[in-house]
Every structure is written in C-alpha cells, then in structure tokens.
N, C-alpha and C positions, 0 to 999 in steps of 0.2 A: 473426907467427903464434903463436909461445908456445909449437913444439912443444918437449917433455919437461918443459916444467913444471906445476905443478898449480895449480891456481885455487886462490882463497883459500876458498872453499866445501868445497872434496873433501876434505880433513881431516874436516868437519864430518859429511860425508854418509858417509863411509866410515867414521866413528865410530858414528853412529846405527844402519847396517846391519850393522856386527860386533855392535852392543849388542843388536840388535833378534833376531838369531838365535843367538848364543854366548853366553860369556862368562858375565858377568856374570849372564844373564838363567839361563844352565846353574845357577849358583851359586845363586839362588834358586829356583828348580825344586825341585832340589836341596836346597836346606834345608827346604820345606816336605815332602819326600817323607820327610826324616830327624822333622821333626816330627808326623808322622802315626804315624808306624813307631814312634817311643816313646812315644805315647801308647797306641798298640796295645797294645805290648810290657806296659804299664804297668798298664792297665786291663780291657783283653779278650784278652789272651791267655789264655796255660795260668796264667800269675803270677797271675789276678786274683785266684785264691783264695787264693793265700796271701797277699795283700798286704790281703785281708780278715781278717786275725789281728790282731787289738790286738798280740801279743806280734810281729809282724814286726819286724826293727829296719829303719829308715830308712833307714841307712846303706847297707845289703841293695841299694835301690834308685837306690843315688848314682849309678851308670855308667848308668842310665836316665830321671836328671833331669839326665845332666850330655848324654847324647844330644838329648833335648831344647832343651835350652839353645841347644848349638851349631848346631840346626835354625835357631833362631830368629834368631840372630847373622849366620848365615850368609844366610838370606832378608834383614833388614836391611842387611847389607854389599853384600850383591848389587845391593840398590834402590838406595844411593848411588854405587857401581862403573856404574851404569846413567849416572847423572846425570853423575857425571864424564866419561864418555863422551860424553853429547849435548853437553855444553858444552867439552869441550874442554880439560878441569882437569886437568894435570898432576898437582895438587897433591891432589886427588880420587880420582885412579889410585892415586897415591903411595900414601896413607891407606886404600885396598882390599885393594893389594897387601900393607902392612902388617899389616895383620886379618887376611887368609888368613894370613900365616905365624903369628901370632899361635894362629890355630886350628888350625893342621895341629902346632904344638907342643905345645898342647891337647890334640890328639888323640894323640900318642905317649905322650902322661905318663899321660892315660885307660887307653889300651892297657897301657900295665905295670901300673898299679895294679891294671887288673882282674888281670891274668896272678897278680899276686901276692897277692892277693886273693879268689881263689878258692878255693882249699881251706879260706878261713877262711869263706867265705860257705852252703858244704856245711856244714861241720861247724856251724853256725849257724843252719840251715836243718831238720837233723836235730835238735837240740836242743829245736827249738819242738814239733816234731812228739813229739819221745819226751816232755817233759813236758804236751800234751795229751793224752797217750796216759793217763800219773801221774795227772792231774786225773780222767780218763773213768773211773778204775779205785778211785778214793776209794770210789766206792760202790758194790760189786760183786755189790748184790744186783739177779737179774734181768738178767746181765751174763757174760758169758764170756771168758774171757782168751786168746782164739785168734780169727784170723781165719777165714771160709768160704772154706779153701782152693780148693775149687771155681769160686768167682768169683773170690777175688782170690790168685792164684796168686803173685805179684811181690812181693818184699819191698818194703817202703816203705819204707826207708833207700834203697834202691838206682835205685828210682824216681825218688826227692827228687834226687839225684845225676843221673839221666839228664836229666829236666827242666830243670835249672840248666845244666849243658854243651851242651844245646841252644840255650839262650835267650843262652848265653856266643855261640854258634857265630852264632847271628843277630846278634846286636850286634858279633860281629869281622868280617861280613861288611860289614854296612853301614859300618863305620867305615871300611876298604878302601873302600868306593865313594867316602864323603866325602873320605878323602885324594887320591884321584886327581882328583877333579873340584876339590879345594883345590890339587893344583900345576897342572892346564889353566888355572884361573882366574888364577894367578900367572902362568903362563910369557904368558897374554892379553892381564894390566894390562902386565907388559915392554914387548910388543912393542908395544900400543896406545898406550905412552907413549911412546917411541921414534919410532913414525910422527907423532906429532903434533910431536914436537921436529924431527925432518927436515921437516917441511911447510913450518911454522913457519921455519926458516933461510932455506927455497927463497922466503917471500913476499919 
C-alpha cells in the first residue's frame, strides 16, 4: 500500500505550491515594491527638486541607487529561487539562499553608512542651498535680502534638515521590510532544501 511514504512526484508538487504562494515569489514581490519606492523616492518625491541642481552631489543619492539596485537583485534571485523550486535543484536553493545573505549583509553595511553619513549629507545639502542663495544675491539690484516672512515663515536650513530625516526615515523603514522578507526567504530555501533531501532518501 505505501502507507507513510511519499511518491516520487510530491516533492515536485509541493515544491511548485510553496513556490507558487511564498517564498521566493514573497522575494520578488518584494523587490519590485523596493524598486518602485526608489524610483519614487528619486524622481517624484520631495528630492526631485533637489536632485534637479547640477550642483547636487551624487553621492547624496548612493543609499537611493543602492535601494534600487537591491530591488532588482532581489526580483532576479527570486525568479531563479522559483526555478529551483519547480525543478527540484538543491544546488539552485543553495545559490538563492546564498544571495539573500549576500543582501541582507548589503543591507546592514547600507544601514550604517547612511547612519554615518548623514550629518555629512545635511551639512551638504545646506551648502548648495546657501551658495545658491551667494549666486541669487550677485546682483542685488531689484532684489531684497530677506524672505516674505509672511509666507515663508520656516527657516530653510531647518527645512533642508526635516526633509532629509524624513526621506532617511522612509528608506530605514523599507529597508526593515526588506530584511525581514530576506531572513523568511532564507529560513524558506532551508527548509525547502531539507524537504527535498528527506524526499529524496525516502525514494
């Protein structure tokens, strides 16, 4: 009769159905929702105008091509975490498993760089704005050197500052999300590689 053991197929099928709702498939989800969110961040958010300054520096924007990036990492590791799954690839699993840690240590070295890295990115941020300010004031005829406190009440240094710890606060949130969906996706290839090696013995 065969009862308690598994056919040579339910490995396969029970591969397919974790892949088809977990997993892997969470992992790419997931990376394309990271790479939306920094384009956002990048392009249409509150940054877009400043990153309209010739004088922006680039670097300004590293933790927001480096979000990017690992969007995209993460959607391609995911696509072949998939495959390994339908087919039954140990060695496939292995190489996924691999890449999330790969990324999830990616993403702590991100995390500090920004942490330590942002008081230099204020102060750098202010800088462009106080020498645009230098430039506006070259020719000060027709031209007033105070703002319409009336409308604009807020200092613009202090502004520049709230802006940046915001968009900090965005990007430490979503990076949280990606950690946690990079160790589910790890602890997944584990056990998915595991079940496939006990199947595997049982044929």
């Amino acid at each position: 009769m065969g009862h308690g053991r598994s056919s040579p197929g339910s490995a396969s099928r029970e591969s397919r159905d974790l892949c088809g709702g977990k997993g892997e498939v969470g992992v790419q989800l997931a990376g394309l929702a990271v790479i939306a969110f920094g384009l956002w961040l990048r392009f249409g958010g509150v940054m877009a105008d400043f990153a309209s300054d010739k004088r922006s520096p680039e670097y300004f924007f590293m933790g927001v091509y480096v979000l990017v990036g690992t969007g995209a990492l993460m959607t391609t590791v995911g696509f072949f975490g998939c495959c390994g799954a339908a087919r039954e690839s140990q060695c496939l699993i292995g190489s996924f498993f691999a890449c999330l840690l790969v990324i999830f240590a990616a993403e702590v070295t991100a995390g500090v760089f920004a942490f330590i890295g942002k008081k230099v990115a204020i102060q750098e941020a202010q800088k462009i704005y106080e020498d645009a300010y230098d430039d506006y004031m070259k020719n000060p005829v027709g031209k007033v050197n105070s703002t319409i406190y009336h409308y604009h009440s807020a200092n613009c240094l202090v502004e520049i500052q709230n802006v940046i710890d915001a968009n900090l606060h965005l990007v430490g949130i979503v990076g949280i999300a990606i950690a946690g969906t990079t160790i589910f996706g790890m602890i997944f290839s584990m056990v998915l590689c595991c079940a496939i090696r006990n199947t595997r013995n049982m044929i």
